[in-house]
C-alpha positions as CSV (number, residue, x, y, z in Angstrom):
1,X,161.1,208.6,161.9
2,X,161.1,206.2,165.3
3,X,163.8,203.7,165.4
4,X,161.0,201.1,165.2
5,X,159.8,202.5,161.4
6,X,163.2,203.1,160.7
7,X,164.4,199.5,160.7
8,X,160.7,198.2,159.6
9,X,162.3,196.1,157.3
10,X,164.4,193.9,160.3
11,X,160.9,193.2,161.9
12,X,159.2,192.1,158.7
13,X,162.4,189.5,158.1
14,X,162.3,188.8,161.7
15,X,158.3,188.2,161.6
16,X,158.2,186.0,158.8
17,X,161.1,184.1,159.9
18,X,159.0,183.9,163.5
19,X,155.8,182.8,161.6
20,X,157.8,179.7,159.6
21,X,159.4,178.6,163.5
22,X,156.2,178.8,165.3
23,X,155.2,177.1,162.4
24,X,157.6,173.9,162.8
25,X,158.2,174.0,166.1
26,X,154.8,174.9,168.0
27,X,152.4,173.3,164.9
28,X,149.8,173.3,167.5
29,X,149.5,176.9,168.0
30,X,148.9,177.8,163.4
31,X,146.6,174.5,163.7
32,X,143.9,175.9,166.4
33,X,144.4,179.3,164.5
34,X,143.6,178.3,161.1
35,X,140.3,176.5,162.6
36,X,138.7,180.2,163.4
37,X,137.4,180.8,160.0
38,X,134.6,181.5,158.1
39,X,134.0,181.6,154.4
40,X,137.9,181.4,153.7
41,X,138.6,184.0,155.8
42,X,140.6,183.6,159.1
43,X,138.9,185.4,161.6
44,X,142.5,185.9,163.7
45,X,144.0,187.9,160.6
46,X,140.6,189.7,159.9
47,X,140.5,191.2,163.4
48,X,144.4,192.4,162.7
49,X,143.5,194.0,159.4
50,X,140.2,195.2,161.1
51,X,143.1,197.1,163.9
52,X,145.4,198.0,161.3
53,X,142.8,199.9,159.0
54,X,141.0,201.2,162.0
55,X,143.5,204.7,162.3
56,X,142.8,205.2,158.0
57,X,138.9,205.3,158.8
58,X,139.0,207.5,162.0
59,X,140.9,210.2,159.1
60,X,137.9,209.7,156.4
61,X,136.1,213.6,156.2
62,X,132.9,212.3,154.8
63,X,132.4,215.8,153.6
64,X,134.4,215.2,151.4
65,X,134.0,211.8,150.0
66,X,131.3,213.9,147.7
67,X,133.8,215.7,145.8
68,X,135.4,212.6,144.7
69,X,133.6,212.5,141.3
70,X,135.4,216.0,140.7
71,X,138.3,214.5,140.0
72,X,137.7,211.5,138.8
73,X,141.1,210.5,136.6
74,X,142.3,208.6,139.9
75,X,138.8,206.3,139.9
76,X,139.3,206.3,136.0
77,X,143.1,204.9,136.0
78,X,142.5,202.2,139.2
79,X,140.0,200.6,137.2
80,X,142.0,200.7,133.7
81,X,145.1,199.1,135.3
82,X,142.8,196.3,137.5
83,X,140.7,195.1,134.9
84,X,142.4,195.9,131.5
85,X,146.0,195.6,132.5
86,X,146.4,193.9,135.3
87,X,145.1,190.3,134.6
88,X,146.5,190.2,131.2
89,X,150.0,191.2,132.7
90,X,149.8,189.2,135.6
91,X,148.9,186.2,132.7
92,X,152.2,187.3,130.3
93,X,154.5,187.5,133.1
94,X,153.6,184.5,134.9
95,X,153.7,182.5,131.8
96,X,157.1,183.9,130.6
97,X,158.7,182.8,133.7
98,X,157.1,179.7,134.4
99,X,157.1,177.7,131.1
100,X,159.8,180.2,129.4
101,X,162.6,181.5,132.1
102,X,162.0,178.4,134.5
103,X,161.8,175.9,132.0
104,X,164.0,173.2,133.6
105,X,163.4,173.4,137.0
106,X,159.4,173.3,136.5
107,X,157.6,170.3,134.8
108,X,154.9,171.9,132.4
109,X,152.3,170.3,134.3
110,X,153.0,172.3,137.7
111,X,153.7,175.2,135.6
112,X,150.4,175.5,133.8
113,X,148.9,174.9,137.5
114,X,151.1,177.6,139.0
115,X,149.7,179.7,136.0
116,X,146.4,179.2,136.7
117,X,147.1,180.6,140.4
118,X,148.6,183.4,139.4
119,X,145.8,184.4,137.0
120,X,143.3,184.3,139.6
121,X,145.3,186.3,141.6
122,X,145.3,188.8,139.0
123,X,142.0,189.0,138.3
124,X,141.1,190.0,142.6
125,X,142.5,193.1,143.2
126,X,143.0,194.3,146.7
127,X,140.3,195.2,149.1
128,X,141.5,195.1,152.8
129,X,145.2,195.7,152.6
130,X,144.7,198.7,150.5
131,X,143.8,200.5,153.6
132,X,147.0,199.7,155.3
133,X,149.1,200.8,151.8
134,X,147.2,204.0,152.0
135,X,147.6,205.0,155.7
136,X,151.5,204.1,155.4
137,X,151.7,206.5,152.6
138,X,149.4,209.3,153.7
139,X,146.8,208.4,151.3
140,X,143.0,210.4,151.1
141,X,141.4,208.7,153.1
142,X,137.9,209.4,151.8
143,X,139.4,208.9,147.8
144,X,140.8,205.5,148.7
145,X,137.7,204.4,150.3
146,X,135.9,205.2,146.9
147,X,138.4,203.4,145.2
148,X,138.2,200.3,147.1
149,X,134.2,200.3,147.2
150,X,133.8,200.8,142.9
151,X,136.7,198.0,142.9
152,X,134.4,195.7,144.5
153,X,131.6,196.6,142.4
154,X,133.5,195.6,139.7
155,X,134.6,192.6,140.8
156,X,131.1,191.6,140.8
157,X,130.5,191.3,137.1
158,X,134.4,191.4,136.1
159,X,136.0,189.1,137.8
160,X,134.1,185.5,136.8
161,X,134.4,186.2,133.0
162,X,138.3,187.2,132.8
163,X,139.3,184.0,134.8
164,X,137.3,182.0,132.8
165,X,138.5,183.5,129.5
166,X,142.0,183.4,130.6
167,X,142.2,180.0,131.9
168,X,139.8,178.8,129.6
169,X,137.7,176.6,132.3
170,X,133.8,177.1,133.2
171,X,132.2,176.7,136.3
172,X,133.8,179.8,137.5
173,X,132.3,181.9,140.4
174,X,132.6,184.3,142.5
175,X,132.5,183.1,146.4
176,X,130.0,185.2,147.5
177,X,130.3,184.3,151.4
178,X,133.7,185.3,150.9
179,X,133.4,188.2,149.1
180,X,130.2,189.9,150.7
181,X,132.0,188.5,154.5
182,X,135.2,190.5,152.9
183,X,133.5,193.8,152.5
184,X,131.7,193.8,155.9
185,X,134.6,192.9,157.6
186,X,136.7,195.2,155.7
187,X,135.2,198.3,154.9
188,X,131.7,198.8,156.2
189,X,132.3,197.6,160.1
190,X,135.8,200.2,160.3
191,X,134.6,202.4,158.4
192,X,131.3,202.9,160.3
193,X,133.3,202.4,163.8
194,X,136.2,205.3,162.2
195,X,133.4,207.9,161.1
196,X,131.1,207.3,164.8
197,X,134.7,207.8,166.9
198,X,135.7,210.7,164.4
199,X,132.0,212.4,165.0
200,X,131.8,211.9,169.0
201,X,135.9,212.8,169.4
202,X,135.4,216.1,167.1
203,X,132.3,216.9,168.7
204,X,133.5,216.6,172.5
205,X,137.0,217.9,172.2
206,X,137.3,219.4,168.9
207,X,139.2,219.0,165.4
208,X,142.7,220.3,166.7
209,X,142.6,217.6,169.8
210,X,141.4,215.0,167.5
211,X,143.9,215.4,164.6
212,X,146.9,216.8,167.0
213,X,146.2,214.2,170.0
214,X,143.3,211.7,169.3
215,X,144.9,209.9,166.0
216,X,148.8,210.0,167.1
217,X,147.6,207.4,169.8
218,X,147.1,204.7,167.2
219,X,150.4,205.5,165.2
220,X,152.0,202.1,166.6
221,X,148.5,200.2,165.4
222,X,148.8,199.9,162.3
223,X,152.5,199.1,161.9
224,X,152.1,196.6,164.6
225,X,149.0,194.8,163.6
226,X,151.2,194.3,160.3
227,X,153.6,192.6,162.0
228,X,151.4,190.2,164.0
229,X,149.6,189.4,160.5
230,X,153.0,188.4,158.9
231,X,153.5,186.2,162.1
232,X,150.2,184.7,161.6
233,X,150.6,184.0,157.7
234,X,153.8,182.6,158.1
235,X,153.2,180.4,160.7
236,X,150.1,178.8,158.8
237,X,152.4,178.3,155.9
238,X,155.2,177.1,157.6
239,X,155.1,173.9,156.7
240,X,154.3,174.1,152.7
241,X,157.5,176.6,152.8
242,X,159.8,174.6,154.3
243,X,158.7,171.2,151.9
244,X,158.6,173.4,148.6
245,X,161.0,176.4,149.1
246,X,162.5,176.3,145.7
247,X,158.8,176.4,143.8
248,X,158.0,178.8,146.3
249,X,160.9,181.4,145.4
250,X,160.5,180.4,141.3
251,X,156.5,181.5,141.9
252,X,157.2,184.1,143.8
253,X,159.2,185.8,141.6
254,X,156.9,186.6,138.9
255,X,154.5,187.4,141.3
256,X,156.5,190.2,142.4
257,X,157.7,191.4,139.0
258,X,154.1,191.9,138.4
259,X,153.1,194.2,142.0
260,X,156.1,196.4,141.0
261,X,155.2,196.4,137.2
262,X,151.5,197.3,137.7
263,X,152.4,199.8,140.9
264,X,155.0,201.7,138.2
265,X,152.5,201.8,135.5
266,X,149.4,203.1,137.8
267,X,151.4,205.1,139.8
268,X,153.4,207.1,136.5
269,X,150.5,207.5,135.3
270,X,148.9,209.5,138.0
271,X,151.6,211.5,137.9
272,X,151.4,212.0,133.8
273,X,148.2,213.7,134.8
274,X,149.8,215.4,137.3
275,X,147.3,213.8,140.5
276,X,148.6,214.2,144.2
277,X,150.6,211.8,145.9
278,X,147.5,210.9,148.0
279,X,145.5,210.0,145.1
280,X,148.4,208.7,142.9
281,X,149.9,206.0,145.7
282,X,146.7,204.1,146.5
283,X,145.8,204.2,142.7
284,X,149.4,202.2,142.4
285,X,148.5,200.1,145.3
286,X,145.6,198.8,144.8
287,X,146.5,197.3,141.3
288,X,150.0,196.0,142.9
289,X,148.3,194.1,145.9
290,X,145.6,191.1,145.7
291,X,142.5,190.4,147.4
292,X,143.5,187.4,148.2
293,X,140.8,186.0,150.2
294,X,138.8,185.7,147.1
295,X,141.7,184.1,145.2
296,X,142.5,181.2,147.7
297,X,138.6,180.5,147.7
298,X,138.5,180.4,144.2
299,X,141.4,178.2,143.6
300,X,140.2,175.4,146.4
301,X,136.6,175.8,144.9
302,X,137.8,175.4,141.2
303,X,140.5,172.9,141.8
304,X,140.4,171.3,145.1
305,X,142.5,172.0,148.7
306,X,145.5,170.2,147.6
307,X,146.2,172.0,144.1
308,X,149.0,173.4,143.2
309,X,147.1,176.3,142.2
310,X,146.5,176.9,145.5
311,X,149.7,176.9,146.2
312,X,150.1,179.3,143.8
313,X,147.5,181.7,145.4
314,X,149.6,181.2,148.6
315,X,152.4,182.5,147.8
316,X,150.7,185.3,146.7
317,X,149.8,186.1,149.8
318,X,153.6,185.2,151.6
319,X,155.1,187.6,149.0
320,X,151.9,190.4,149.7
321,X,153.3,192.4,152.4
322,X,157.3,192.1,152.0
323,X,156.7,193.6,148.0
324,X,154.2,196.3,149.1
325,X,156.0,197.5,151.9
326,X,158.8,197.9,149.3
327,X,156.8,199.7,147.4
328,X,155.4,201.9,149.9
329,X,158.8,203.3,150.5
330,X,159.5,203.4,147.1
331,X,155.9,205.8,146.9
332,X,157.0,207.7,150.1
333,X,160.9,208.4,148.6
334,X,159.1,210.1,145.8
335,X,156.2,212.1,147.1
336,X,157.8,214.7,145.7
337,X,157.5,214.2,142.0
338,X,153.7,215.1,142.8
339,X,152.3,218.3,142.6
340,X,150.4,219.1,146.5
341,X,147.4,218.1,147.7
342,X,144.3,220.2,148.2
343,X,143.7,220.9,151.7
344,X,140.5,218.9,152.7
345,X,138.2,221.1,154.6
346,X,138.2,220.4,158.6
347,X,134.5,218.6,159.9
């Protein structure tokens, strides 16, 4: 381990306290930023996922992305925890806190908001970040990518009727511009550009060059583009952290009880039927992490710009990468409760 990944968690501290200054002091900078969007997605932090998933895609063996369906308990228990766990928790937690352990420092009003935020988080499991989870834990490639892709499928029909029921409100959609500009960005442009450079690298120079030389070259990407995303986040919140850092840290906490409560769960029960690591630790990820793209659409669509339920869905994405890098250490400190992976044949 470089000194760099070694004292990953100094960066990350550094990064977001960078973000929050640049933030306050260079507002200018966030401002012109935040204007490159499209469809509630910031183009800026698309293009730094789009780096940081890049290296996972390049390691996809579409070969075998086919014998996925032979062991399907991993699809099975991602979709169990995201769509019959996950919401409900996120819903019991949240409220327990809010209106129960946080009684006196949040008026019910802002609490049942702040609920509502947090349930629609819940209910969008991740999609892009997932990636990044699964590279920094030496995930299958080609298993999380089948993951990810049925998650979305759910999330067509899934998604609309568990907000609704849970937050008991109609007019709920999903954001299709969002979602469908999600997806593109997310899994079909990297993984099409991974699978073309893995086919032309393999076929000039061969699979030892490409797996011994080729993919070392982008170790620093992914780890790097992280960084520059927390920056980025940071920066465009700086302002709604700094005028409401108490609710910030009282929503946050639940928030994060629920990533590492879900990520336990998933992840124990991969290894209860004894999956590898590389199956077990995206299945945990994906549940613990939020898509949440989708949920800050939702939440301005639903109940305007200025909600606190978007502020809600905000801090779900501040609190995003600190928890799950937590968690990937916590996944990578105990690879070895897993029984080994197969050895993926070489194309």
């Amino acid at each position: 381990m470089s000194v760099f990944e070694k004292y990953l968690t100094v960066w990350v501290l550094l990064c977001m306290a960078a973000g929050v200054l640049i933030g306050q002091f260079l507002p200018a900078v966030p401002e012109f930023l935040s204007q490159l969007e499209y469809a509630h997605v910031s183009i800026p932090i698309a293009v730094l996922i789009w780096l940081m998933i890049y290296p996972m895609m390049m390691k996809v063996n579409f070969a075998s992305v086919k014998d996925v369906g032979k062991n399907p308990h991993g699809l099975i228990i991602t979709w169990v925890f995201n769509w019959l766990i996950k919401p409900f928790s996120m819903y019991g937690i949240s409220a327990l806190f809010l209106f129960v352990i946080f009684d006196a420092l949040i008026p019910t009003e802002l609490a049942r908001d702040y609920l509502a935020g947090a349930v629609i988080l819940g209910a969008a499991p991740c999609t892009a970040m997932v990636f990044v989870w699964s590279h920094l834990t030496n995930g299958n490639p080609a298993y999380t990518v089948v993951q990810v892709a049925t998650n979305d499928l759910i999330i067509l029909f899934a998604f609309t009727p568990i907000v609704a029921f849970l937050l008991g409100v109609s007019g709920v959609s999903v954001p299709w511009a969002t979602l469908l500009l999600s997806v593109l960005l997310f899994v079909v442009i990297p993984l099409t550009a991974g699978a073309v450079t893995r086919w032309s690298v393999i076929r000039k120079r061969g699979y030892n060059y490409f797996e011994g030389t080729f993919l070392p070259k982008f170790d620093g990407v992914t780890i790097g583009g992280l960084l520059l995303t927390l920056v980025l986040i940071f920066s465009f919140q700086g302002e709604v952290i700094l005028q409401n850092p108490l609710h910030i840290v009282l929503i946050a906490v639940p928030l994060s009880l629920q990533a590492a409560v879900i990520f336990t769960l998933a992840y124990l029960t991969c290894k209860a039927v004894r999956l590898p690591h590389n199956i077990a630790a995206p299945a945990g990820m994906i549940g613990a992490s939020n898509f949440f793209e989708l949920a800050v659409a939702v939440a301005i669509s639903l109940f305007g710009t200025d909600s606190p339920v978007v502020l809600a869905t905000v801090v779900g994405v501040l609190v995003e990468v600190p928890v799950m890098l937590m968690l990937v250490r916590l996944a990578n400190r105990t690879k070895h409760w897993f029984v080994p992976a197969e050895t993926e044949a070489r194309t």
